[in-house]
C-alpha positions in Angstrom: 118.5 84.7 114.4 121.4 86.9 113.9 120.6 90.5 113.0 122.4 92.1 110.4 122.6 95.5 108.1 120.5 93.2 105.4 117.7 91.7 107.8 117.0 95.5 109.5 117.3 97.1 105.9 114.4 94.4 104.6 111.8 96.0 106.7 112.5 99.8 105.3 109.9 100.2 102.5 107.2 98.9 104.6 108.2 101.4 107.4 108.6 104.4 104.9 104.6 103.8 103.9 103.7 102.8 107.3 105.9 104.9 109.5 103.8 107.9 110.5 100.9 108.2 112.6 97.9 108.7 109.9 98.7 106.5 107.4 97.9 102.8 109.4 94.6 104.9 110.3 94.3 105.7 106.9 95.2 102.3 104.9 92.9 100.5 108.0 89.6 101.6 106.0 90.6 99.5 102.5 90.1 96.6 105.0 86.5 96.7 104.2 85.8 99.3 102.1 86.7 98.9 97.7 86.8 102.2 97.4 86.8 105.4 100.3 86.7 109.0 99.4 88.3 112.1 100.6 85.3 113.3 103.5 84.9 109.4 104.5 89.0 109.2 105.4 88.6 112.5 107.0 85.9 111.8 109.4 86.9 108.5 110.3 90.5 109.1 111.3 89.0 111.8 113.1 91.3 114.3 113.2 93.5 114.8 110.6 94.3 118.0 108.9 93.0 118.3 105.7 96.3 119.3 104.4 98.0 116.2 106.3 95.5 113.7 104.7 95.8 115.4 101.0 99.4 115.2 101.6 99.4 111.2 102.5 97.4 111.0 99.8 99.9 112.1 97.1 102.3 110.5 98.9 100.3 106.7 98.9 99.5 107.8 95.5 103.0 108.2 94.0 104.1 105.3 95.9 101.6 102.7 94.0 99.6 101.9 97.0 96.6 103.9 95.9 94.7 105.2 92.8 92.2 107.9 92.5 89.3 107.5 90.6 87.9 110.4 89.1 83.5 110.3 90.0 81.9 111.3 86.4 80.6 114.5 86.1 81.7 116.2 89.4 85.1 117.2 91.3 84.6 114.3 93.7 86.7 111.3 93.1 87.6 108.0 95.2 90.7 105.8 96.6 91.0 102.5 95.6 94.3 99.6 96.3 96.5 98.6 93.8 98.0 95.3 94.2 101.0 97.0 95.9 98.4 98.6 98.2 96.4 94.9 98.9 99.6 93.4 99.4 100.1 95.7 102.5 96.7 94.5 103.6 98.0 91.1 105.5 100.8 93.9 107.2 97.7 96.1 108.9 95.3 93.3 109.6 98.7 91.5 111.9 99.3 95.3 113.5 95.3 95.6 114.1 95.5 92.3 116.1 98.5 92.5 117.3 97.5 96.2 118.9 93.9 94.8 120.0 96.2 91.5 121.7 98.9 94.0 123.7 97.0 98.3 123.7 98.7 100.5 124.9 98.6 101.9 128.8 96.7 104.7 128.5 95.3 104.2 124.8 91.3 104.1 124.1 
């Protein structure tokens, strides 16, 4: 296959939501999980800033990959996919394997 300015350029979107370290750790949770909330992402990326995950937050937000759900009654509220978000789904599953196939040296 011959590599061009178009075939390199196809992959930038999915590199611009997947690009930085937290997010893959992040998205990896809506694998099995409808909804997650703020604590649950914190704890299980184990971690993360709480500024760094409010900001990827906002950022999966804007970008239609989340939605937050407001809880009734309280301050709490949840994360859920959007369709844009459980398209990416297929993406992280082939990275988990993929990374479980070839880990890094040195990695857990």
């Amino acid at each position: 296959m011959r590599t061009t300015s178009e075939t390199i350029g196809s992959v930038d979107s999915a590199t611009d939501i997947l690009g930085n370290k937290w997010t893959p750790l992040m998205l990896r949770f809506f694998l099995n999980e409808k909804t997650v909330r703020f604590c649950q992402l914190q704890e299980k990326t184990g971690g993360i800033n709480p500024r760094t995950l409010c900001a990827r937050l906002e950022q999966l937000e804007r970008e239609g990959i989340i939605e937050k759900k407001q809880l009734d009654g309280s301050n709490r509220c949840t994360y859920q996919l959007t369709s844009k978000g459980r398209d990416l789904m297929p993406i992280l599953q082939s990275m988990q394997n993929w990374s479980k196939k070839y880990p890094v040296a040195g990695s857990r």
